[in-house]
DRENLUMTI-420558 format. One record per atom (N, C-alpha, C, O): residue number from 1; x, y, z; atom name; residue in three letters. Coordinates in steps of 0.2 Angstrom, whole numbers, always signed. Layout:
resi,xx,yy,zz,name,resn
NUM,X,Y,Z,CA,Ala
...
! end
This chain:
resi,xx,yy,zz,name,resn
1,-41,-29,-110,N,Unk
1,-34,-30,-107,CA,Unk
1,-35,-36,-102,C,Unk
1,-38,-35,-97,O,Unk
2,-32,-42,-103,N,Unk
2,-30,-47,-99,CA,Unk
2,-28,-44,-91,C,Unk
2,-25,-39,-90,O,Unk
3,-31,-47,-86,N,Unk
3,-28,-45,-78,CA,Unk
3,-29,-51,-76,C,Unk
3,-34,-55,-77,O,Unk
4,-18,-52,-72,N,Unk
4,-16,-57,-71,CA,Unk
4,-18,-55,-63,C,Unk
4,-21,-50,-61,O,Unk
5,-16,-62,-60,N,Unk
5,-17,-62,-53,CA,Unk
5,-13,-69,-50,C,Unk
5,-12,-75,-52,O,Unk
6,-13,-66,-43,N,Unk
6,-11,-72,-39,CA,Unk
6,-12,-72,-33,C,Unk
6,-12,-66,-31,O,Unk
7,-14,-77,-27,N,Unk
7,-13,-74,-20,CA,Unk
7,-9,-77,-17,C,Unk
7,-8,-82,-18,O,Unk
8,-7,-74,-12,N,Unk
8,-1,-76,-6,CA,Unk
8,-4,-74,+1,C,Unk
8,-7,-70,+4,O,Unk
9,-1,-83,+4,N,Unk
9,-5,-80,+11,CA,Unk
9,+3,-76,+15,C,Unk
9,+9,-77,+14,O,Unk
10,+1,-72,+20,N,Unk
10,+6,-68,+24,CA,Unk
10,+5,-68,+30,C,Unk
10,-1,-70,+31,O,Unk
11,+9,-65,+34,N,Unk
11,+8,-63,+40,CA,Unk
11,+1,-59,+43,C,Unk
11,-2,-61,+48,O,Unk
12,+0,-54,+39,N,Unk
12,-8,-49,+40,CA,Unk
12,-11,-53,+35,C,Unk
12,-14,-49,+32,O,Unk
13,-11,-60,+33,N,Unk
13,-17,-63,+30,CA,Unk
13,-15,-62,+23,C,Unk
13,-10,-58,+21,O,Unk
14,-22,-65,+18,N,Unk
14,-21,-69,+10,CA,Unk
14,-21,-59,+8,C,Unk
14,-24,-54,+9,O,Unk
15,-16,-61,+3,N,Unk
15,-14,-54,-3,CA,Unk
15,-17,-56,-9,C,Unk
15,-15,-61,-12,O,Unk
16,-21,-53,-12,N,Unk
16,-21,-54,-19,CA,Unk
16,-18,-48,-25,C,Unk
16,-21,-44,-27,O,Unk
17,-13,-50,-27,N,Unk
17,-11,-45,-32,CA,Unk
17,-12,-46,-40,C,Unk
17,-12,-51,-44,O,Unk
18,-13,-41,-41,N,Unk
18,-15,-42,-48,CA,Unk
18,-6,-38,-53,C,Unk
18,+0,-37,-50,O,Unk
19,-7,-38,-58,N,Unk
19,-2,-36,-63,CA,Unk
19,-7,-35,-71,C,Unk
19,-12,-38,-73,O,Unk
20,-4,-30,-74,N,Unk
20,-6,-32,-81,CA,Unk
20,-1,-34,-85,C,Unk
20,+4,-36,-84,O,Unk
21,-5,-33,-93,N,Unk
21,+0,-37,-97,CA,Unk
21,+9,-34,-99,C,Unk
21,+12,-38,-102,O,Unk
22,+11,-30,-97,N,Unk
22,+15,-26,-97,CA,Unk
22,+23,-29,-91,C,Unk
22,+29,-29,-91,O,Unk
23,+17,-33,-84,N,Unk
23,+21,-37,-79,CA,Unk
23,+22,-33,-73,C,Unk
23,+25,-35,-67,O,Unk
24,+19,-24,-74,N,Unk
24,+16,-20,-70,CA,Unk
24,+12,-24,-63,C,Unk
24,+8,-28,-64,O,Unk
25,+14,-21,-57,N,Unk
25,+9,-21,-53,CA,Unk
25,+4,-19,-54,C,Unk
25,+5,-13,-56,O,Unk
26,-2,-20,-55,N,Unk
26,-7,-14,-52,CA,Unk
26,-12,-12,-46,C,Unk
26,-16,-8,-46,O,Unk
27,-11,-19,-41,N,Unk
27,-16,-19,-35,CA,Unk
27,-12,-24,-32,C,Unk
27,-9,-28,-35,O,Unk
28,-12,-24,-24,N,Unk
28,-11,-29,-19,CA,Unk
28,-16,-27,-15,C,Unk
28,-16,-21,-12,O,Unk
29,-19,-30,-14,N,Unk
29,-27,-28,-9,CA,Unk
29,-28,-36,-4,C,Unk
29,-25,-41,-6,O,Unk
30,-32,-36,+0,N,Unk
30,-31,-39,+7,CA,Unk
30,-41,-40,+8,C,Unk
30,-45,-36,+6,O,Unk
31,-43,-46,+11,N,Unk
31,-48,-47,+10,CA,Unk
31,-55,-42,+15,C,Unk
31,-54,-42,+21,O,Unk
32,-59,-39,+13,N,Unk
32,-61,-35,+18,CA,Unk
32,-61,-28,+17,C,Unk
32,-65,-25,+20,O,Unk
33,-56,-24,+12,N,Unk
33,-52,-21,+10,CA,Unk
33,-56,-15,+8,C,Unk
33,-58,-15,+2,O,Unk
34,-58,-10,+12,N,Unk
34,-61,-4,+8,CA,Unk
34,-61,-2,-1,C,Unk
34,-58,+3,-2,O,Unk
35,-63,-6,-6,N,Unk
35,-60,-3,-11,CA,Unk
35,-57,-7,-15,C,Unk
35,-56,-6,-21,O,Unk
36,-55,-13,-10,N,Unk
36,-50,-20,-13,CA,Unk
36,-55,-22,-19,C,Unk
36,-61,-21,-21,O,Unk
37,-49,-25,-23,N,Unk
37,-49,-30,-27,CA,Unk
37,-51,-36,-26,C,Unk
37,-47,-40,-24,O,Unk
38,-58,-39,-28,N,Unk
38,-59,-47,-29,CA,Unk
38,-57,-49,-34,C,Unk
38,-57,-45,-38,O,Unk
39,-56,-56,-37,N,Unk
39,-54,-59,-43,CA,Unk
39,-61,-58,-46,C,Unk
39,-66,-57,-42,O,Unk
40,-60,-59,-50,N,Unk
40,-65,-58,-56,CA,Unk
40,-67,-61,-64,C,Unk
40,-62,-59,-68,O,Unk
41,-71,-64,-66,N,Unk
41,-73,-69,-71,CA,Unk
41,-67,-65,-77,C,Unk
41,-65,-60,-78,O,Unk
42,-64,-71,-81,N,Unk
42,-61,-68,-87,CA,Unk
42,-53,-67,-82,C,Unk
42,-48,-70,-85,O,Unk
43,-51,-65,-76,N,Unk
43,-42,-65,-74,CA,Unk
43,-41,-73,-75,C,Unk
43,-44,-78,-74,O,Unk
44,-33,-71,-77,N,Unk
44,-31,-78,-77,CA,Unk
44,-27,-77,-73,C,Unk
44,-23,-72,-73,O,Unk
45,-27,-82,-67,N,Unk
45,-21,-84,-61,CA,Unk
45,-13,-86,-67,C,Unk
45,-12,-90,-71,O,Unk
46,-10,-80,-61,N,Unk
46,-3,-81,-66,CA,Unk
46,+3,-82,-60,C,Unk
46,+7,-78,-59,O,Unk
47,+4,-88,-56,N,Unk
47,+9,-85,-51,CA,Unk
47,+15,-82,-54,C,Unk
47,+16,-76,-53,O,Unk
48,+18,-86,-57,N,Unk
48,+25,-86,-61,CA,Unk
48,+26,-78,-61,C,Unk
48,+31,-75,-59,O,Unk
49,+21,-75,-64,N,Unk
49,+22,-66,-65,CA,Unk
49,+23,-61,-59,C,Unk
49,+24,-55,-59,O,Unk
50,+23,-66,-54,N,Unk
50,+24,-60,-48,CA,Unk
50,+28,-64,-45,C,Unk
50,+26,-64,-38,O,Unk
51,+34,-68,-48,N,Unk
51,+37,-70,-41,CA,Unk
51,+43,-65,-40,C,Unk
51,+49,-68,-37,O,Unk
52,+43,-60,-41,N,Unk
52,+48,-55,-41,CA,Unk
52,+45,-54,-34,C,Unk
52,+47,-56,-28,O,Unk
53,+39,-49,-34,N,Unk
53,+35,-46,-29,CA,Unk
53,+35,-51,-22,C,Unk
53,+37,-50,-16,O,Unk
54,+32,-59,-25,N,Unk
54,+33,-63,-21,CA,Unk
54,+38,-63,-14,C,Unk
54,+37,-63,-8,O,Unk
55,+44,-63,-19,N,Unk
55,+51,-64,-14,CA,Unk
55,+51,-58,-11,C,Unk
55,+54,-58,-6,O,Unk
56,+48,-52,-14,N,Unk
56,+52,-45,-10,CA,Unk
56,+46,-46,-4,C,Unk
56,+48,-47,+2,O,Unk
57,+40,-47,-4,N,Unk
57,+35,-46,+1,CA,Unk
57,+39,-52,+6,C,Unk
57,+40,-49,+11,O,Unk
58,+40,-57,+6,N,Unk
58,+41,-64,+9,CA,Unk
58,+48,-60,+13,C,Unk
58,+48,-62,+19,O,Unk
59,+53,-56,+11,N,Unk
59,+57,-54,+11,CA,Unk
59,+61,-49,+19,C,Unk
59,+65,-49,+22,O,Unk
60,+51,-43,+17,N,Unk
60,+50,-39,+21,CA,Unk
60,+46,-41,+28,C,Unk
60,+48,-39,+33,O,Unk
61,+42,-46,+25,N,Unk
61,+38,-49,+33,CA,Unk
61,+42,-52,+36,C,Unk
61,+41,-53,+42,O,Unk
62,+51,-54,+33,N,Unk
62,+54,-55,+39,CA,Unk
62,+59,-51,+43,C,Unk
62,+62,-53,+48,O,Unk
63,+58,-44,+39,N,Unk
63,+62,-39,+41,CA,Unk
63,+68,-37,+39,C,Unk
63,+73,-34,+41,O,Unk
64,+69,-41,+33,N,Unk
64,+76,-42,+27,CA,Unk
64,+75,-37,+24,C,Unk
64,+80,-33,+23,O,Unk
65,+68,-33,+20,N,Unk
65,+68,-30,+16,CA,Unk
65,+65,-23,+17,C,Unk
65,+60,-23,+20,O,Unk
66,+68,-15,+15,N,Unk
66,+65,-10,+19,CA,Unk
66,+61,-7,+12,C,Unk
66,+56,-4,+13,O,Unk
67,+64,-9,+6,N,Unk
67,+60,-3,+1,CA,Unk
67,+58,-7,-5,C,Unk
67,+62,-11,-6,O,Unk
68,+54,-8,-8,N,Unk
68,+51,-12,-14,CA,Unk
68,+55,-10,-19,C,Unk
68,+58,-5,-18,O,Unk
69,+56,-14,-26,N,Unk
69,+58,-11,-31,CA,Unk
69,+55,-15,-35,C,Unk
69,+57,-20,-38,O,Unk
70,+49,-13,-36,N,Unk
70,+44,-15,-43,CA,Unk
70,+40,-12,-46,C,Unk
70,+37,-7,-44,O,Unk
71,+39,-14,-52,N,Unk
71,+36,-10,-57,CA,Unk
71,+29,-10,-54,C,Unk
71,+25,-14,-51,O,Unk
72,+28,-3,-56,N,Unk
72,+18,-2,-53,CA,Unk
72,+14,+3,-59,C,Unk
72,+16,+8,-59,O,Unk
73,+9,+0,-62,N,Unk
73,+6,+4,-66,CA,Unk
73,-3,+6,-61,C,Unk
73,-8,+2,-60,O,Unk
74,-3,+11,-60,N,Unk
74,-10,+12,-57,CA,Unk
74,-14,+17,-62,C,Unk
74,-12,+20,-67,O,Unk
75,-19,+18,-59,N,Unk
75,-24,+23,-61,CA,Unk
75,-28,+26,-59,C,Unk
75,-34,+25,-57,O,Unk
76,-26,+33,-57,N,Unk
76,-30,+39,-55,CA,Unk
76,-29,+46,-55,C,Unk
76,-23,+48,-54,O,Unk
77,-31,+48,-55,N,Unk
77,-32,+58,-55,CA,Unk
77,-24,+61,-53,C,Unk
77,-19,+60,-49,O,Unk
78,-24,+65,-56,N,Unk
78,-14,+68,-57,CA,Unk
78,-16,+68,-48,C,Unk
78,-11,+65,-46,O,Unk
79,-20,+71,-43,N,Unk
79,-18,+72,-40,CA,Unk
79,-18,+67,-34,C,Unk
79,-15,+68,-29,O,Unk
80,-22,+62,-36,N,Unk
80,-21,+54,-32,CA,Unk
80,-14,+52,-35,C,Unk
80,-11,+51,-30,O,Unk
81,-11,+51,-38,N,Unk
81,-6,+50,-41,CA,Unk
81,-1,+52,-38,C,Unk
81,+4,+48,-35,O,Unk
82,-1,+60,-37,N,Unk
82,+4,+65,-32,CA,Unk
82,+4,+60,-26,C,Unk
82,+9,+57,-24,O,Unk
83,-1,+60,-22,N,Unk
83,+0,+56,-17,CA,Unk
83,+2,+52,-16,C,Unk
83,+5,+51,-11,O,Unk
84,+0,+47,-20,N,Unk
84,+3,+39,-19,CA,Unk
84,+11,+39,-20,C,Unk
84,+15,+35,-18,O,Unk
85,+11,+45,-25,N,Unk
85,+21,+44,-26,CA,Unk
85,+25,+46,-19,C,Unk
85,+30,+44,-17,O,Unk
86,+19,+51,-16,N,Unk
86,+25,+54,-9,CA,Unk
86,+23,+48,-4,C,Unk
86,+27,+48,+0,O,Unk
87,+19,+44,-4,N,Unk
87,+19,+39,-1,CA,Unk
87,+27,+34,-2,C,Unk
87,+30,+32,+3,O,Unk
88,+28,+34,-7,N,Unk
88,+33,+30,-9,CA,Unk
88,+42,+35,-5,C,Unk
88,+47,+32,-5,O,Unk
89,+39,+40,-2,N,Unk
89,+45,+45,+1,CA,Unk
89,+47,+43,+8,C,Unk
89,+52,+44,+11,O,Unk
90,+40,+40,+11,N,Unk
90,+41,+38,+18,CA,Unk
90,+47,+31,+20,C,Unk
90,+48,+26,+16,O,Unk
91,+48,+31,+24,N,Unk
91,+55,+25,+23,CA,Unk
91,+50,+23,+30,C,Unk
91,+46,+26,+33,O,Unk
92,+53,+15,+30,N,Unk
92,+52,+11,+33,CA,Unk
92,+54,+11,+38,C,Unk
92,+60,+13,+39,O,Unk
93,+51,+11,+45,N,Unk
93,+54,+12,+52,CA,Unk
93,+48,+20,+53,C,Unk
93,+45,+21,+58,O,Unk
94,+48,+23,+50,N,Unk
94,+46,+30,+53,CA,Unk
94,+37,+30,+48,C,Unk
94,+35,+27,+43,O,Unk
95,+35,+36,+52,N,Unk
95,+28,+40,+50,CA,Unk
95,+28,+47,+47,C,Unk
95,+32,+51,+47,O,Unk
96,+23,+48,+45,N,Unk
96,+23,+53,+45,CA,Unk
96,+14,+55,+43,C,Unk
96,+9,+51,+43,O,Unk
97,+14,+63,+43,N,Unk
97,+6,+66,+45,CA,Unk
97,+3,+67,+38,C,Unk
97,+7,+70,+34,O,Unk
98,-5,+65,+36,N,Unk
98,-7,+69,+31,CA,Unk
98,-7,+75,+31,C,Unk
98,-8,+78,+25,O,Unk
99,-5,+79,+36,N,Unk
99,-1,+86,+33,CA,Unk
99,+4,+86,+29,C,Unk
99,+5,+88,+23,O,Unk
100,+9,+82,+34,N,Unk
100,+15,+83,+31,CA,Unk
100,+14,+81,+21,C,Unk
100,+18,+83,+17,O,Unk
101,+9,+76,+19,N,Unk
101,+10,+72,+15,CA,Unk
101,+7,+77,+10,C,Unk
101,+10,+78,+4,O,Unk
102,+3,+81,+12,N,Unk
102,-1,+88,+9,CA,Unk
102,+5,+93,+7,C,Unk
102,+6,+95,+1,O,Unk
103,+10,+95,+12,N,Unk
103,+13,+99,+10,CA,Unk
103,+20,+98,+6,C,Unk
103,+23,+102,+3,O,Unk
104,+20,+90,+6,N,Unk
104,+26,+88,+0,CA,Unk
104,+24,+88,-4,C,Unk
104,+28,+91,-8,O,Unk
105,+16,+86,-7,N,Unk
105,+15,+88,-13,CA,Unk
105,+13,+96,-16,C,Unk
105,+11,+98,-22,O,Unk
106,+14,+99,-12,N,Unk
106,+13,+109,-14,CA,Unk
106,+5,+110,-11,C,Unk
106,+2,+115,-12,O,Unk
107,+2,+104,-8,N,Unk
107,-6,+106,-6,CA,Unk
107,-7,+109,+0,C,Unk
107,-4,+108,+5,O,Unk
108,-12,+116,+0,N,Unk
108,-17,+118,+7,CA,Unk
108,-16,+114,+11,C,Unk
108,-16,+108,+10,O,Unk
109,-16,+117,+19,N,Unk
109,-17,+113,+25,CA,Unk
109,-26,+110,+22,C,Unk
109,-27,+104,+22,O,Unk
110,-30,+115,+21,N,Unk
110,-36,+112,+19,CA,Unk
110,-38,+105,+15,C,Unk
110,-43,+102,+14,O,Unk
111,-31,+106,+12,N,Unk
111,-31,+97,+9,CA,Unk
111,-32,+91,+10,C,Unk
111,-33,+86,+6,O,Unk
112,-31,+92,+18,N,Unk
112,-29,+86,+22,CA,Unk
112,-36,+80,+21,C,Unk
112,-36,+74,+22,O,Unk
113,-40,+84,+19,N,Unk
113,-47,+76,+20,CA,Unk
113,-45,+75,+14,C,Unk
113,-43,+69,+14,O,Unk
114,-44,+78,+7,N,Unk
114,-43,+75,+2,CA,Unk
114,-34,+70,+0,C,Unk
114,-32,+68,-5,O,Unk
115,-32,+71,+4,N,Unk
115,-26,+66,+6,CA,Unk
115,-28,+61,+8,C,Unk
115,-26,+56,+6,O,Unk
116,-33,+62,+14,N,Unk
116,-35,+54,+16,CA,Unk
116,-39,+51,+12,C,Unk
116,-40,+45,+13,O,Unk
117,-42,+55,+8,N,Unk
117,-46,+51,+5,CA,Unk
117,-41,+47,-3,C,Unk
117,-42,+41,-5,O,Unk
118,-36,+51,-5,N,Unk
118,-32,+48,-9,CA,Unk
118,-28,+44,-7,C,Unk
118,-25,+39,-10,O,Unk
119,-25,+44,+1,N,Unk
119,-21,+37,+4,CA,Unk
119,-26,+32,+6,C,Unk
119,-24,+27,+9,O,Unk
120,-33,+35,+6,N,Unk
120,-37,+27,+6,CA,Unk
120,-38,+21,+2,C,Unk
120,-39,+15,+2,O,Unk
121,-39,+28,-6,N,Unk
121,-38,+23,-11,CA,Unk
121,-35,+22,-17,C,Unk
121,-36,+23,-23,O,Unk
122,-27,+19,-11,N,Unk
122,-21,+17,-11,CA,Unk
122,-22,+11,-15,C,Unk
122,-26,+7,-13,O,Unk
123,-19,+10,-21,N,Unk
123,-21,+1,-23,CA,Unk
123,-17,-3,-23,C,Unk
123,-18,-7,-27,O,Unk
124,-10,-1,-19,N,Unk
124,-4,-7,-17,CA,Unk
124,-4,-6,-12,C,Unk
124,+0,-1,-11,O,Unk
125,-7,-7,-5,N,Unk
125,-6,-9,+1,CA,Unk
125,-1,-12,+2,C,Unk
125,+1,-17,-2,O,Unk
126,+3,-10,+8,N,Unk
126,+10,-14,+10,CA,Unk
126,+16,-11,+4,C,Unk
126,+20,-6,+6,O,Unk
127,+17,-12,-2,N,Unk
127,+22,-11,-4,CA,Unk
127,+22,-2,-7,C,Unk
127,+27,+1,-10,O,Unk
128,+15,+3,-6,N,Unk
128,+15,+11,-7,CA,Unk
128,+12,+10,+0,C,Unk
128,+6,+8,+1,O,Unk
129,+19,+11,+5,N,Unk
129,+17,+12,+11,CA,Unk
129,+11,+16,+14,C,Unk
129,+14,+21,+16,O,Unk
130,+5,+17,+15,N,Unk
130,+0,+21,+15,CA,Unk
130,+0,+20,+25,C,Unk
130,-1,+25,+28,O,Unk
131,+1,+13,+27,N,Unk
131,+2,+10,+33,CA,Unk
131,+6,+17,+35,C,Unk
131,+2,+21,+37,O,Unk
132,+10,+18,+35,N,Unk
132,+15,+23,+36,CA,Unk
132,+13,+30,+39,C,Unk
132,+16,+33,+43,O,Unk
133,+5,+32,+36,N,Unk
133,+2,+38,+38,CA,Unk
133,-3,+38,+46,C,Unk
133,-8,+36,+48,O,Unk
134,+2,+43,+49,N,Unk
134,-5,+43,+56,CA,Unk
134,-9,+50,+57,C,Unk
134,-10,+53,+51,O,Unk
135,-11,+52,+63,N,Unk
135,-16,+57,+62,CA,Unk
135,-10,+61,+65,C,Unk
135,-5,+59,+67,O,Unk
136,-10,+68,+64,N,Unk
136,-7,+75,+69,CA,Unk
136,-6,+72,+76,C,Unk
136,+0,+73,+79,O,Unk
137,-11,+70,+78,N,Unk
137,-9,+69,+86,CA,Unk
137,-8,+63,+88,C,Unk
137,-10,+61,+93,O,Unk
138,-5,+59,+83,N,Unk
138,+0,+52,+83,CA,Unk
138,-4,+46,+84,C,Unk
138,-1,+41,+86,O,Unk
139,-12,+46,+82,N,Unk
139,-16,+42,+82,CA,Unk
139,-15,+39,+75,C,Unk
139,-13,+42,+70,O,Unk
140,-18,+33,+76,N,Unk
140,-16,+26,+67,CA,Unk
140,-21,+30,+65,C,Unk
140,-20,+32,+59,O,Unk
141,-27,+31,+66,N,Unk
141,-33,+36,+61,CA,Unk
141,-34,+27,+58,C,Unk
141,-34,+22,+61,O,Unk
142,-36,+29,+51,N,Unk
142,-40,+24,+48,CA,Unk
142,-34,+21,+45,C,Unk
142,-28,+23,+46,O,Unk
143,-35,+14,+40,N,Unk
143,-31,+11,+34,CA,Unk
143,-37,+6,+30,C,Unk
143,-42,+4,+33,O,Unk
144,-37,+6,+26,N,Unk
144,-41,+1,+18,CA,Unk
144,-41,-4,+21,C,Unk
144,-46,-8,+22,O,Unk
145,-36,-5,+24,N,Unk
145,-33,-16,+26,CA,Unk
145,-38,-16,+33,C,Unk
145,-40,-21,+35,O,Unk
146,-40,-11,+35,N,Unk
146,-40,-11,+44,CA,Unk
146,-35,-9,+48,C,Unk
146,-29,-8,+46,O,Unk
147,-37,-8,+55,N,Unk
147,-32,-4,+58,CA,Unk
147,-26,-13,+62,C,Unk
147,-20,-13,+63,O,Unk
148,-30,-17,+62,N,Unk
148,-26,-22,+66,CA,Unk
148,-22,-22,+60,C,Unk
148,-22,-16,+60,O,Unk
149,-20,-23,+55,N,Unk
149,-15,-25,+50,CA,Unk
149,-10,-19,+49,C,Unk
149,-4,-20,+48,O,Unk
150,-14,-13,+48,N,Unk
150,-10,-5,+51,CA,Unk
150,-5,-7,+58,C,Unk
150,+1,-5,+59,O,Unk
151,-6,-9,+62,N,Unk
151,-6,-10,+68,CA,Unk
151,+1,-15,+67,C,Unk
151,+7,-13,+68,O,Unk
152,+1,-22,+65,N,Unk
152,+5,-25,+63,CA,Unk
152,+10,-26,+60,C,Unk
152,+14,-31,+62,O,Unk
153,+10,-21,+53,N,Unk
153,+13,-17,+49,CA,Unk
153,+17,-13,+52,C,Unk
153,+23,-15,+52,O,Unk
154,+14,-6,+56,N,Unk
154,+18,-3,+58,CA,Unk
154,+23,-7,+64,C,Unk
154,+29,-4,+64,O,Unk
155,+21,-13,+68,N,Unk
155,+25,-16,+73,CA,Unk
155,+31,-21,+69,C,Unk
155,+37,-22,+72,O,Unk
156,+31,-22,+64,N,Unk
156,+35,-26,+62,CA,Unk
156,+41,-22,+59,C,Unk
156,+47,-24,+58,O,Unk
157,+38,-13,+58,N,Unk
157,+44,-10,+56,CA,Unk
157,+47,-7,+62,C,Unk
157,+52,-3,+61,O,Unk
158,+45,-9,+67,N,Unk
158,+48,-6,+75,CA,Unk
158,+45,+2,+77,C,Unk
158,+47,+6,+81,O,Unk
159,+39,+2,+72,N,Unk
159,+37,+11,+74,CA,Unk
159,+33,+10,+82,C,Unk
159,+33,+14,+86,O,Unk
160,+30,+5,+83,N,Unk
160,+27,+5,+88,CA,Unk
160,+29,+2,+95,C,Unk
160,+25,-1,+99,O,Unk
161,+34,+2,+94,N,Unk
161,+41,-1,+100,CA,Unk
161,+40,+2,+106,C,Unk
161,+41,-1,+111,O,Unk
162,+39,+9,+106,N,Unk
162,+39,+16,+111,CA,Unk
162,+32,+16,+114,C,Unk
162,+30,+18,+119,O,Unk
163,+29,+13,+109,N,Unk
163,+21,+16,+112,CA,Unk
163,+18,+10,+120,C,Unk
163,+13,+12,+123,O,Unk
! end
């Protein structure tokens, strides 16, 4: 299977997104990236395929846009899957706790490390807001991207206005 690509430079630095052949997202990863995506022998750079994403990202960085509306095809475990869907529940401007993310999906309090570890490895940064997730006692905890990008993320949806 062909994997298309493109990068964009943004406010939290160069994006690189992939798509398959279907025109599916299936990664936006950031460089540094626990887990990220590098290009790789055989991708063919495609901008043209992702100028939809393009304009919605360009869109949000300037605070015009609160929710994505793009196709995403990913791959992982029904219950990494679970998770990244309630990730997509979180709205723009607000947080919320790996608990709480645990118990949307019908999971144990005891699930919580296996949350973090399914919202780590998240492979649409920025557009499956994963940024969005803090700890119980309202600490940023970790993010894939880092936390200055978590940090800048979160500031640009106004969550860290208060603090």
């Amino acid at each position: 299977m062909t994997v298309y690509y493109t990068v964009l430079d943004s406010p939290v630095g160069e994006l690189l997104l992939t798509g398959d052949e279907s025109g599916a997202l299936t990664s936006l990863s950031v460089p540094g990236q626990k887990g990220g995506r590098t290009v790789q022998p055989g991708w063919r750079r495609a901008p043209e395929r992702f100028a939809d994403a393009e304009k919605q990202l360009a869109a949000y960085f300037v605070g015009e846009l609160k929710e994505f509306h793009l196709e995403f095809s990913t791959e992982g475990t029904e219950f990494r899957e679970k998770v990244w869907a309630a990730l997509d529940d979180v709205p723009y401007g607000a947080t919320t706790t790996y608990g709480a993310v645990a118990a949307s999906i019908g999971a144990s309090r005891a699930a919580v490390r296996a949350i973090g570890g399914a919202i780590g490895a998240n492979p649409l940064l920025i557009v499956r807001p994963c940024h969005r997730v803090i700890g119980a006692d309202g600490s940023l905890t970790g993010y894939a991207g880092g936390l200055e990008r978590k940090l800048q993320l979160l500031s640009l949806e106004g969550v860290l206005q208060d603090r």
